[in-house]
N, C-alpha and C positions, 0 to 999 in steps of 0.2 A: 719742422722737418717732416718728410712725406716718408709714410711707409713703405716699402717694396712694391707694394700691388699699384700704389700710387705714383709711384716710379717711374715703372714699366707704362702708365696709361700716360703720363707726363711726356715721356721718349715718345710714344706712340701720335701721340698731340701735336709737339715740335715738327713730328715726322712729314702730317702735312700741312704744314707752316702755321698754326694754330699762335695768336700772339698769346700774350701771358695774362694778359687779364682774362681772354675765354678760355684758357686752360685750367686758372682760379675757378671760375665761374663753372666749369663741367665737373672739376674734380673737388670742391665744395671748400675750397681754405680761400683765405682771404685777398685781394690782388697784390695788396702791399709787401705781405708777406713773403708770399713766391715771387712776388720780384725780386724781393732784397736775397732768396736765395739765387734765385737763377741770373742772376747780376753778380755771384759769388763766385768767381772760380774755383774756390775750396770744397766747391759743395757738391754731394749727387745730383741736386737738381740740377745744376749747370749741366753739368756731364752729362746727362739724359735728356735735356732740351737740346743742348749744341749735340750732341749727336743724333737723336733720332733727325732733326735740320740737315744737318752737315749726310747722311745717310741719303736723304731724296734727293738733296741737290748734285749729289754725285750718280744717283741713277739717270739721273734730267739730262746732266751735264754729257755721263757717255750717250744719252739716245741722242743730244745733240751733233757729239760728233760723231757719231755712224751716220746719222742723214748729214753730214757736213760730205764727208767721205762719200758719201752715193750721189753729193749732186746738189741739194738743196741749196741753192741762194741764201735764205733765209736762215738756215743753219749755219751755211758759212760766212755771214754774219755774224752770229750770233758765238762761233767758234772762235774767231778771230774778234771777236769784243772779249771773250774770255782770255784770249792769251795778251790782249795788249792787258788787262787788268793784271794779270798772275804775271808778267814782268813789270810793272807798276810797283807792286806788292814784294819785289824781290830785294 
């Protein structure tokens, strides 16, 4: 179990997409370890990797679609690959 300060650097990790073995390796416990938490949904680790993740990808996500909305091809692509997945996923 990681302590608070370990936490918050853990969240902070996830946030730009850091996998879990270099997230071990920076914050100094084991890979097995933190895997088997962050693979736990019961657990703060989970909660603090899937969300500092789940937090970038939603800032990604709106600057995609603002440049989708102004015009970008490429965004709106990449818009419209997002909504065919999230009714996929429904």
């Amino acid at each position: 179990m990681l302590s608070p300060d370990e936490l918050l650097v853990l969240e902070k990790l996830g946030s730009v997409f850091f996998s879990v073995k270099k997230c071990a390796l920076i914050i100094g416990v084991k890979e097995s370890s933190l895997r088997e938490l962050v693979d736990n949904e019961n657990t703060q680790e989970y909660l603090h990797y899937t969300r500092g993740s789940l937090q970038s990808e939603f800032k990604l996500r709106e600057q995609i679609v603002e440049l989708a909305l102004r015009g970008s091809t490429n965004a709106q692509a990449d818009a419209l690959a997002m909504i065919r997945k999230m009714k996929s996923d429904e």
